[in-house]
PASEBA-1860 file (N, C-alpha, C; in nm, 3 decimals):
! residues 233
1> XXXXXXXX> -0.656/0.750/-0.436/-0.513/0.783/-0.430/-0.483/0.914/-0.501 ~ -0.534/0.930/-0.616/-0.542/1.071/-0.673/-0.601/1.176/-0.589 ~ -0.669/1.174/-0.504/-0.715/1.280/-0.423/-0.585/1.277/-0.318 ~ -0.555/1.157/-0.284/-0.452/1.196/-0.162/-0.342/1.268/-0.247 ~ -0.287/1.177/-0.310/-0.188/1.302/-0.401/-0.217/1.449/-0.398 ~ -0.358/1.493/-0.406/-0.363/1.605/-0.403/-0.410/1.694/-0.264 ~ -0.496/1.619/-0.181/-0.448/1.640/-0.048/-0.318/1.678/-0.022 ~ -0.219/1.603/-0.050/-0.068/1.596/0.032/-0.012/1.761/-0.038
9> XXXXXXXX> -0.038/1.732/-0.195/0.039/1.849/-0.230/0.002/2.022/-0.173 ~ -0.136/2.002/-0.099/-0.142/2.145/-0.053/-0.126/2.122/0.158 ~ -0.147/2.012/0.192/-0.143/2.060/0.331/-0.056/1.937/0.358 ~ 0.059/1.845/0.305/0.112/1.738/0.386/0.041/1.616/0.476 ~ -0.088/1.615/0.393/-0.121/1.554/0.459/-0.068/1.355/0.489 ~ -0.095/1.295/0.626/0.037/1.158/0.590/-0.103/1.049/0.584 ~ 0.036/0.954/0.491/-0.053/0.831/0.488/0.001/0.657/0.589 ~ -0.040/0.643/0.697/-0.008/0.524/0.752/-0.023/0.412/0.648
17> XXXXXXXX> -0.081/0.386/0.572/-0.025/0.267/0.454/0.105/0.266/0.460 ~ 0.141/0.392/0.409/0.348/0.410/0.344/0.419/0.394/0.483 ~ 0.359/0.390/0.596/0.468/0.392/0.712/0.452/0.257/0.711 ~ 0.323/0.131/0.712/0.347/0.026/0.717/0.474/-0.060/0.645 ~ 0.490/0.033/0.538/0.556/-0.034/0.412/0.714/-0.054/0.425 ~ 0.758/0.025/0.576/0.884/0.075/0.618/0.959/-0.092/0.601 ~ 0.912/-0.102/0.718/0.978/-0.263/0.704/0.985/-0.397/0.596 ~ 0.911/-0.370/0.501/0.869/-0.414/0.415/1.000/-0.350/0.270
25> XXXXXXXX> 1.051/-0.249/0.248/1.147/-0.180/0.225/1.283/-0.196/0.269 ~ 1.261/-0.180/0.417/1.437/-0.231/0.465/1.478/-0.417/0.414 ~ 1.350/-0.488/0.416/1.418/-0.643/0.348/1.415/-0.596/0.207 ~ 1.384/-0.575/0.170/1.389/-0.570/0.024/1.546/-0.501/-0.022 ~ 1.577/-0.357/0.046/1.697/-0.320/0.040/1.810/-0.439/0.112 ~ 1.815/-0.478/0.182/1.885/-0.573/0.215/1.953/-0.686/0.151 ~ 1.859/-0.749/0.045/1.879/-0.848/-0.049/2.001/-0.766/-0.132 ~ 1.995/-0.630/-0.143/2.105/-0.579/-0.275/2.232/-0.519/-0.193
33> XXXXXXXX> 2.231/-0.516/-0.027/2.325/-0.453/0.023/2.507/-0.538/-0.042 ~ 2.484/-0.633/-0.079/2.592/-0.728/-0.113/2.659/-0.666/-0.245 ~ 2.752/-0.641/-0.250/2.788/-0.634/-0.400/2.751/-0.716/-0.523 ~ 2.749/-0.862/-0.454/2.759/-0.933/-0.585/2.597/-0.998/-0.593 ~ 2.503/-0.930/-0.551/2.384/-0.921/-0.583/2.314/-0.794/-0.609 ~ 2.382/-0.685/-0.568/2.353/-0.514/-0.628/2.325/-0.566/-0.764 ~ 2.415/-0.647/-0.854/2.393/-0.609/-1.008/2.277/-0.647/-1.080 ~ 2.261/-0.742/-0.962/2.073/-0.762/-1.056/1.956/-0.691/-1.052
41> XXXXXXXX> 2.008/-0.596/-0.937/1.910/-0.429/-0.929/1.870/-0.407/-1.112 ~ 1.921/-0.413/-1.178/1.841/-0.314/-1.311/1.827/-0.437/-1.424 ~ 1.835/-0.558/-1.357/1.810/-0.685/-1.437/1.616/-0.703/-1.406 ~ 1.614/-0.644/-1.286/1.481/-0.715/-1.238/1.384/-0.760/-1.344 ~ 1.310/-0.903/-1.360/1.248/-0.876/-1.486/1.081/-0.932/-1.465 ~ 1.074/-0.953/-1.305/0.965/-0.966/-1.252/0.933/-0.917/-1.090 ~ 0.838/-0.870/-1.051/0.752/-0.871/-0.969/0.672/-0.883/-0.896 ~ 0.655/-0.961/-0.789/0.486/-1.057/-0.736/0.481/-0.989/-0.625
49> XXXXXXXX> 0.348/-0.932/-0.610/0.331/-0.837/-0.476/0.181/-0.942/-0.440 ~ 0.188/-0.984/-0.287/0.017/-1.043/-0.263/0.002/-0.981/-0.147 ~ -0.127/-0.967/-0.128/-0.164/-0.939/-0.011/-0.308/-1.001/0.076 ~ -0.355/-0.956/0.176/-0.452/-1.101/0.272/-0.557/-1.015/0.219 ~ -0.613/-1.108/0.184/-0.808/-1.087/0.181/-0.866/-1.210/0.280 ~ -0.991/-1.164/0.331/-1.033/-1.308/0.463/-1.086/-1.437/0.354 ~ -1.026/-1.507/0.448/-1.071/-1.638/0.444/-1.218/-1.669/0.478 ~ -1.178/-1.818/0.489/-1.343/-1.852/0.560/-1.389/-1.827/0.676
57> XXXXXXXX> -1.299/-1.746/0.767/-1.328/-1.695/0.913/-1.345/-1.551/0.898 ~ -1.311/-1.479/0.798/-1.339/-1.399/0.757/-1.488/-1.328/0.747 ~ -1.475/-1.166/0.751/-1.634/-1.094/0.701/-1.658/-1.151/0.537 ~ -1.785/-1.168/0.472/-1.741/-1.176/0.352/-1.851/-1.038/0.274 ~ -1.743/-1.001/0.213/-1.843/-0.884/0.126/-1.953/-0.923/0.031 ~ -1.990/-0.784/-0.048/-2.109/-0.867/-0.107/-2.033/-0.867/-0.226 ~ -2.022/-0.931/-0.328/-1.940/-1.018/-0.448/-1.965/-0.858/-0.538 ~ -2.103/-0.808/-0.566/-2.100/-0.712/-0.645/-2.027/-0.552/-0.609
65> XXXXXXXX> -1.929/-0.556/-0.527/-1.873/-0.474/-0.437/-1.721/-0.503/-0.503 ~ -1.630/-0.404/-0.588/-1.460/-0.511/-0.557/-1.437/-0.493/-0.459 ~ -1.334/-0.550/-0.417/-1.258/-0.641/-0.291/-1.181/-0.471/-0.255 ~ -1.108/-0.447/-0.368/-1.056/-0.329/-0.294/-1.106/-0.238/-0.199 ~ -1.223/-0.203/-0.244/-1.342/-0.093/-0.179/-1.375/-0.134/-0.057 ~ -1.392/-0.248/-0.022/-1.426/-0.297/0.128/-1.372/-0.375/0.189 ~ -1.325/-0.484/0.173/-1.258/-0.566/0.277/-1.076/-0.538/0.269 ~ -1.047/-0.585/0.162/-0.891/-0.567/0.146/-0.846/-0.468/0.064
73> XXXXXXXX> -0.821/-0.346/0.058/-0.751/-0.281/0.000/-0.611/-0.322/-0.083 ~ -0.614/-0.266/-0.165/-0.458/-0.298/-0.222/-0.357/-0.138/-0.208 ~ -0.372/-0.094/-0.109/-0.330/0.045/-0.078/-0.150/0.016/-0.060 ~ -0.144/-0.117/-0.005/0.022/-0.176/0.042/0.123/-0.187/-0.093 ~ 0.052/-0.261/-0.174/0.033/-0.377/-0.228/0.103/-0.278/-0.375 ~ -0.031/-0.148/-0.401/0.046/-0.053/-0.527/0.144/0.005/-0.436 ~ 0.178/0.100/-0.333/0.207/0.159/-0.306/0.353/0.102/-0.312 ~ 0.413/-0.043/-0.273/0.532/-0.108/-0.243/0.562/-0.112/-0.395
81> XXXXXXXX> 0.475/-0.123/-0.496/0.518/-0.121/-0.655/0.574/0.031/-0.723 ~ 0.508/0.079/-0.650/0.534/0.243/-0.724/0.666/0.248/-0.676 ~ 0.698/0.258/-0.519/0.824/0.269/-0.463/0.943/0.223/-0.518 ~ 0.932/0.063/-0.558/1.039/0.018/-0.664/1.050/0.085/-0.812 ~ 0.917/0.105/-0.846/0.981/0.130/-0.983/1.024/0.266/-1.015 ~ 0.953/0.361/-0.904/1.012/0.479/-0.902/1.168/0.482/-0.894 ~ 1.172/0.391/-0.770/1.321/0.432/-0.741/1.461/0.356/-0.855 ~ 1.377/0.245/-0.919/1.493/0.203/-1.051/1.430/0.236/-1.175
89> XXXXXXXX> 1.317/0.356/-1.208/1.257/0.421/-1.323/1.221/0.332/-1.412 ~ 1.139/0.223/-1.396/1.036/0.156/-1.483/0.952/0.262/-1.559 ~ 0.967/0.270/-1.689/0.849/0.348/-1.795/0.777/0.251/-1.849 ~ 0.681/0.349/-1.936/0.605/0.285/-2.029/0.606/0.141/-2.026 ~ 0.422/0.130/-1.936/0.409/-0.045/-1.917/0.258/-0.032/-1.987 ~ 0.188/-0.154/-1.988/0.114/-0.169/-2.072/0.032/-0.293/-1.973 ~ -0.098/-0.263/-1.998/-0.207/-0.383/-1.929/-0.191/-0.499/-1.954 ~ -0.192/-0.602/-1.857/-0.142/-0.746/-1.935/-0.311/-0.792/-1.893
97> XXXXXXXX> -0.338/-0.766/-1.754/-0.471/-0.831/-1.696/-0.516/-0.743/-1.580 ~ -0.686/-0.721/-1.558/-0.673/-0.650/-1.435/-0.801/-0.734/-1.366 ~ -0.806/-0.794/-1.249/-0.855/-0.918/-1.184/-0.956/-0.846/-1.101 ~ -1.077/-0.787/-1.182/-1.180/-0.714/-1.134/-1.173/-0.660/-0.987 ~ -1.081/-0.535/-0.953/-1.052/-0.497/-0.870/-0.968/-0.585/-0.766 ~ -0.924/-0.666/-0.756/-0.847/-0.719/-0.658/-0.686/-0.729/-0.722 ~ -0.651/-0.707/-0.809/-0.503/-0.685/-0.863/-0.525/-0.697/-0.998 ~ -0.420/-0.691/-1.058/-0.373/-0.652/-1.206/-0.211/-0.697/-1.249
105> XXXXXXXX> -0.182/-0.734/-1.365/-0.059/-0.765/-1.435/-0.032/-0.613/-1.510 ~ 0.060/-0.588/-1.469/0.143/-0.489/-1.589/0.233/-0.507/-1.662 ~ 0.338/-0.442/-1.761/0.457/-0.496/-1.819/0.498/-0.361/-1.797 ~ 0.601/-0.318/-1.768/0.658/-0.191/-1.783/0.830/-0.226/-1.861 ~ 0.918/-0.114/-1.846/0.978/-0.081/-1.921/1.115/-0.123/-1.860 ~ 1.223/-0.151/-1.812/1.332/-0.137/-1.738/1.403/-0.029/-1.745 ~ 1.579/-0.044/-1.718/1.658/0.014/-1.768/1.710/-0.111/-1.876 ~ 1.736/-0.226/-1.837/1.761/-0.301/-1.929/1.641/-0.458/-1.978
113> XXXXXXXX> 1.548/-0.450/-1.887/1.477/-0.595/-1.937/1.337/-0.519/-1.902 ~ 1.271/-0.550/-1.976/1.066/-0.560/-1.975/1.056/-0.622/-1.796 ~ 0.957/-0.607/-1.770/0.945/-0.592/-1.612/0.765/-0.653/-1.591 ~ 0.761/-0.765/-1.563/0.614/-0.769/-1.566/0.581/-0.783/-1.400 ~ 0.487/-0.757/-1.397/0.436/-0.712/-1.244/0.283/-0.701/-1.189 ~ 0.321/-0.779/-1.101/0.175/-0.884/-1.040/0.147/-0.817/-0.947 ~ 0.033/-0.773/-0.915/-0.084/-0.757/-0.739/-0.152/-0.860/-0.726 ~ -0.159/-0.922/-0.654/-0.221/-1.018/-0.669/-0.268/-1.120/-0.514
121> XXXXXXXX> -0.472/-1.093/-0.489/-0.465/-1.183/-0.337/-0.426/-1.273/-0.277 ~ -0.426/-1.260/-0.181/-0.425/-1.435/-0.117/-0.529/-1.450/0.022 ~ -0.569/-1.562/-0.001/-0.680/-1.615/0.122/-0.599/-1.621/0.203 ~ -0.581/-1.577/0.343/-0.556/-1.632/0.449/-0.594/-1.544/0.551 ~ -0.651/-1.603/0.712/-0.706/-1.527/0.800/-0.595/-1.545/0.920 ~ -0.477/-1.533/0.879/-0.334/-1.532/0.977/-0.273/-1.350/0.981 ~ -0.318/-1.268/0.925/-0.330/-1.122/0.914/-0.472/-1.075/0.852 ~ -0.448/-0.936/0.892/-0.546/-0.837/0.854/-0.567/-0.818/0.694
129> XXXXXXXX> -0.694/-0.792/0.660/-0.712/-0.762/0.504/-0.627/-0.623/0.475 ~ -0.562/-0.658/0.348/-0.503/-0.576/0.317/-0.364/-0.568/0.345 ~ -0.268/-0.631/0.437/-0.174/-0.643/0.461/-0.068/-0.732/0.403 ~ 0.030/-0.704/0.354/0.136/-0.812/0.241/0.178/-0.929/0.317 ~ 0.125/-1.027/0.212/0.202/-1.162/0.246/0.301/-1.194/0.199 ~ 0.330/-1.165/0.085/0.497/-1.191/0.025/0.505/-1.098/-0.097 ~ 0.656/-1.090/-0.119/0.730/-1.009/-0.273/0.835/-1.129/-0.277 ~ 0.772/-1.167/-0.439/0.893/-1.222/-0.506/0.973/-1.130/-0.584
137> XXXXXXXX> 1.066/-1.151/-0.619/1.118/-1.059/-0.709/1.245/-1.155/-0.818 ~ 1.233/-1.140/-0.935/1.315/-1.216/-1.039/1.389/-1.120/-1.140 ~ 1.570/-1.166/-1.138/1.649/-1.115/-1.247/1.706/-1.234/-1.270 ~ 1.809/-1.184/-1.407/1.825/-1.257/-1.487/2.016/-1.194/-1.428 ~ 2.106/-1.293/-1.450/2.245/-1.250/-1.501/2.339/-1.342/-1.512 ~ 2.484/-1.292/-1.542/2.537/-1.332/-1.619/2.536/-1.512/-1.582 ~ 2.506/-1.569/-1.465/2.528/-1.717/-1.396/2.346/-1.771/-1.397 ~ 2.259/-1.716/-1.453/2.137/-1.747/-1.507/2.050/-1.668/-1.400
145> XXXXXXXX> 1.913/-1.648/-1.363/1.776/-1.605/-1.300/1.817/-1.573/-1.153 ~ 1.792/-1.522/-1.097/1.798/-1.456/-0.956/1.697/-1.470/-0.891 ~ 1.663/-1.530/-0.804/1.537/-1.503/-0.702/1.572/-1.428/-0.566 ~ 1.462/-1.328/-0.544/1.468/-1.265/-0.417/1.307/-1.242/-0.324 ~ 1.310/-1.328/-0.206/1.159/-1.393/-0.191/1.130/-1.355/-0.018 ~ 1.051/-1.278/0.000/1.004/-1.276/0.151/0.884/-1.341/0.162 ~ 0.840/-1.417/0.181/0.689/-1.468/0.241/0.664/-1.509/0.395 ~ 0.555/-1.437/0.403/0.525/-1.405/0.565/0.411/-1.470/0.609
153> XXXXXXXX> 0.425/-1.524/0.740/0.332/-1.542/0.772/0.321/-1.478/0.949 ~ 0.174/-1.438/0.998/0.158/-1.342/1.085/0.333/-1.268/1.093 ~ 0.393/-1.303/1.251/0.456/-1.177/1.302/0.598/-1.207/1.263 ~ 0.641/-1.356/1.098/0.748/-1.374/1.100/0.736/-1.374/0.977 ~ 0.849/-1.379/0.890/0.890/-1.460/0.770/0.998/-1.509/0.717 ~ 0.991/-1.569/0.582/1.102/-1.660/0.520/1.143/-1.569/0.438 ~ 1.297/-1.544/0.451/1.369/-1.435/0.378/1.483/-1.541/0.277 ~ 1.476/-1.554/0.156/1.506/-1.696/0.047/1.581/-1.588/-0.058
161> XXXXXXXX> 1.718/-1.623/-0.059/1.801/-1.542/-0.173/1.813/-1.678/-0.274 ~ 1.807/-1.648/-0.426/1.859/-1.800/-0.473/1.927/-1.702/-0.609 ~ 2.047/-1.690/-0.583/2.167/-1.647/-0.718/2.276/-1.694/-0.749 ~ 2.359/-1.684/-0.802/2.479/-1.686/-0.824/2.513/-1.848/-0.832 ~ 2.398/-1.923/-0.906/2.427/-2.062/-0.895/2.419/-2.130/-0.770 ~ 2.353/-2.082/-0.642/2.363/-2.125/-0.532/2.244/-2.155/-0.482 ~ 2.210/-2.307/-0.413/2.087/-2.321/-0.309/2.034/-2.240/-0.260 ~ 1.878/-2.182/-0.230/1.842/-2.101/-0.157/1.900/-2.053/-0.032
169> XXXXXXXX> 1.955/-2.004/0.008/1.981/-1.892/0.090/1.818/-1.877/0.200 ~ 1.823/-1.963/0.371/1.706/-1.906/0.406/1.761/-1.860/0.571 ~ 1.636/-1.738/0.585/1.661/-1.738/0.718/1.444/-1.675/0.805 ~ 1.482/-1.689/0.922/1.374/-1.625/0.930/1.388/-1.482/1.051 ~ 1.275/-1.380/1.012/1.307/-1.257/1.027/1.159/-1.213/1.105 ~ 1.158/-1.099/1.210/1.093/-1.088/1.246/0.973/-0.966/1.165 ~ 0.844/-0.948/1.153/0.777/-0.918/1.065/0.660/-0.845/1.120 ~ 0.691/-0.809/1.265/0.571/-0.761/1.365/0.490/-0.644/1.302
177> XXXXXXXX> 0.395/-0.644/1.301/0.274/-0.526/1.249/0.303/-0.378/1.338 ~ 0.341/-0.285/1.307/0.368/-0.134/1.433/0.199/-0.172/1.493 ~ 0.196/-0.118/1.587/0.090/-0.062/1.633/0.033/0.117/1.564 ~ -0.098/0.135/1.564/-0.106/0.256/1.533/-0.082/0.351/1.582 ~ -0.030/0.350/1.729/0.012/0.461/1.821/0.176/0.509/1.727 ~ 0.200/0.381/1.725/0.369/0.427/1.639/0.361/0.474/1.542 ~ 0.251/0.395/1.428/0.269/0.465/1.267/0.226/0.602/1.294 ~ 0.120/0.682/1.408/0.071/0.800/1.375/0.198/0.849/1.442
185> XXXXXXXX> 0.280/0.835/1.535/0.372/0.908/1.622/0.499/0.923/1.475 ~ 0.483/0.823/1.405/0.623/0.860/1.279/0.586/0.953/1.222 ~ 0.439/0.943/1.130/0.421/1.041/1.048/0.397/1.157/1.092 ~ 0.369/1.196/1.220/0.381/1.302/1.266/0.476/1.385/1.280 ~ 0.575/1.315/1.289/0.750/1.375/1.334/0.772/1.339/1.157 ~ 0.757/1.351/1.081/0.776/1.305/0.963/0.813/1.398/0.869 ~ 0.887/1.446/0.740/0.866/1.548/0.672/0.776/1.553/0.557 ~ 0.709/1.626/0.602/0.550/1.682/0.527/0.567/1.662/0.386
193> XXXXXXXX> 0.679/1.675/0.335/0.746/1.669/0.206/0.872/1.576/0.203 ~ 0.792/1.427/0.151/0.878/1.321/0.102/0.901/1.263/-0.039 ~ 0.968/1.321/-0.092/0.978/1.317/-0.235/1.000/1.135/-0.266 ~ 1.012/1.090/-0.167/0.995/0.898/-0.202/0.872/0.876/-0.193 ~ 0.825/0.907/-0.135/0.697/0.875/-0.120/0.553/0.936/-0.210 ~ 0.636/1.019/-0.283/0.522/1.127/-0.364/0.542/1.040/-0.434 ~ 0.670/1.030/-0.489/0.675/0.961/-0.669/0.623/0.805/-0.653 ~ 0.614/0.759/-0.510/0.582/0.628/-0.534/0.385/0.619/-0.539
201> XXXXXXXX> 0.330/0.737/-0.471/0.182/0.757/-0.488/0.177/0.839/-0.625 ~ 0.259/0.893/-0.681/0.185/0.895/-0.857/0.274/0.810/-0.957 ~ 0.330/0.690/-0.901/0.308/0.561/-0.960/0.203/0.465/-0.951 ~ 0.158/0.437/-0.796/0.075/0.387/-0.784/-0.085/0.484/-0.848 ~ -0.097/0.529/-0.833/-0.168/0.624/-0.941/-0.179/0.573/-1.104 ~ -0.137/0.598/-1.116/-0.084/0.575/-1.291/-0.114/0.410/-1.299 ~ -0.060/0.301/-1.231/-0.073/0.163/-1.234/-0.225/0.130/-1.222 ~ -0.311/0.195/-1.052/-0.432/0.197/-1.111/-0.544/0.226/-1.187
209> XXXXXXXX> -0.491/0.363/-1.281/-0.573/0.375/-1.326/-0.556/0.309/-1.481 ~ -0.389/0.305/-1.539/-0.382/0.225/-1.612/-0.464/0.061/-1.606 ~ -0.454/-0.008/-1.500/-0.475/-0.142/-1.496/-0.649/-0.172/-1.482 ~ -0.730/-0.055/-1.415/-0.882/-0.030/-1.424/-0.945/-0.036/-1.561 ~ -0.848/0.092/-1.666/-0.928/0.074/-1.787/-0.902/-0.029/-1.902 ~ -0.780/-0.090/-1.848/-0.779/-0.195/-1.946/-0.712/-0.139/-2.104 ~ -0.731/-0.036/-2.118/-0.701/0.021/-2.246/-0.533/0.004/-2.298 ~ -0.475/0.038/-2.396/-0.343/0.009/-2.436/-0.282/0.124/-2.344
217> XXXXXXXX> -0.212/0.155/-2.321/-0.158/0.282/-2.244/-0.112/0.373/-2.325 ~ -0.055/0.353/-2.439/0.008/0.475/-2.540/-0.114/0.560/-2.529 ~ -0.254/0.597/-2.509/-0.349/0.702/-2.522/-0.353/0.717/-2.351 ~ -0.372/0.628/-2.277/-0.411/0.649/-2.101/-0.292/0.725/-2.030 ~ -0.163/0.660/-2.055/-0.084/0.711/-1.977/-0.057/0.892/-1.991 ~ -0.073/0.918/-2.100/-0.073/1.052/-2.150/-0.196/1.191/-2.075 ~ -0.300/1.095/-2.026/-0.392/1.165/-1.917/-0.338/1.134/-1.823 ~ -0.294/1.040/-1.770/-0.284/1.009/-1.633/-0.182/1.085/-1.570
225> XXXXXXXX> -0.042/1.085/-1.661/0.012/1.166/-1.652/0.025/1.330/-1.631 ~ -0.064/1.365/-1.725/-0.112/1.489/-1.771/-0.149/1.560/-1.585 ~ -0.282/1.445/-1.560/-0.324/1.464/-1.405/-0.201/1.468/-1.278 ~ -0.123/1.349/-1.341/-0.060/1.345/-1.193/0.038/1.488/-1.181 ~ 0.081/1.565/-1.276/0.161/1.667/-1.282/0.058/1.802/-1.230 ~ -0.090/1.771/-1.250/-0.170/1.887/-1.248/-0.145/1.854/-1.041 ~ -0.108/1.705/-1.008/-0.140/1.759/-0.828/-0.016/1.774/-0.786 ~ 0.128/1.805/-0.905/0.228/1.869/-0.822/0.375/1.797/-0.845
233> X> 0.336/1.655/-0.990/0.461/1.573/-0.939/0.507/1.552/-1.112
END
């Protein structure tokens, strides 16, 4: 991801991950289009991002290999994390756990509450490796905890609001995969320079390399940083 960052910053180059992520973005914005659920935008005080690794019908890699590197990527998975926290400015987070290449716990910073935040697999051979199965998402306010929940399965999912003291809220939504003729036909017509999309690849940046070394971040983030400004951001 650090090389693409720096790919992009001299020739634009695009990434079909972030076009997958489109639809994946419009539900998520949706949950806050309401007024009287906007306010838990800067309450958020959790995060659960999963995504498919194969099952038992599945290829299976060789165990001394992580999961990221060959079968399932988590390319969706940071990339949908950076995007949020870029866009409501989560700082300074700190390693909670990192699940030998297949995801990691962070804690980051809010505007008003600590923010902990999950990658994290799931078995199932109903999608492709690498592709998101659900985002939970949890605030807190003034009528107690907020839930905001998509979980998918193949070309549909369960879209579950639970706030304001009220029963879940469900409906179901359609969740179809683009074809690659479309994701390359977007990013093509696309602008070469997407400032959402930069800041959300040197978040995701920063998360993996924070969550790889395990280390406290008050010394890591200060390189990582250091780097992500050297490819432009």
């Amino acid at each position: 991801m650090r090389r693409l960052a720096n790919l992009r910053h001299r020739s634009g180059v695009g990434d079909l991950a972030w076009e997958r992520l489109s639809i994946w973005q419009e539900r998520i914005a949706q949950f806050f289009d309401a007024p009287r659920f906007r306010r838990y935008l800067p309450n958020l005080n959790r995060m659960v991002i999963r995504y498919a690794v194969p099952g038992a019908a599945g290829p299976r890699p060789d165990p001394e290999i992580p999961i990221h590197e060959v079968a399932s990527p988590m390319a969706q998975a940071v990339l949908l994390a950076g995007w949020l926290a870029a866009r409501l400015e989560w700082r300074r987070f700190k390693t909670l756990e990192w699940l030998d290449g297949r995801g990691f716990r962070l804690r980051l910073e809010g505007r008003h509450e600590m923010v902990d935040l999950h990658i994290q697999p799931e078995v199932t051979d109903s999608l492709p490796a690498g592709e998101l199965t659900s985002v939970h998402l949890r605030a807190y306010g003034e009528t107690g905890a907020a839930e905001f929940i998509i979980d998918r399965s193949a070309d549909e999912a369960t879209v579950a609001t639970n706030a304001d003291g009220m029963t879940a809220l469900l409906r179901q939504v359609v969740m179809e995969s683009p074809r690659p003729a479309e994701l390359l036909s977007a990013q093509l017509t696309a602008n070469p320079k997407d400032p959402v999309y930069e800041s959300a690849l040197r978040a995701a940046v920063i998360f993996l390399a924070s969550a790889q070394s395990g280390e406290p971040l008050s010394s890591r983030t200060a390189r990582v940083v250091s780097a992500a400004q050297e490819l432009g951001g």
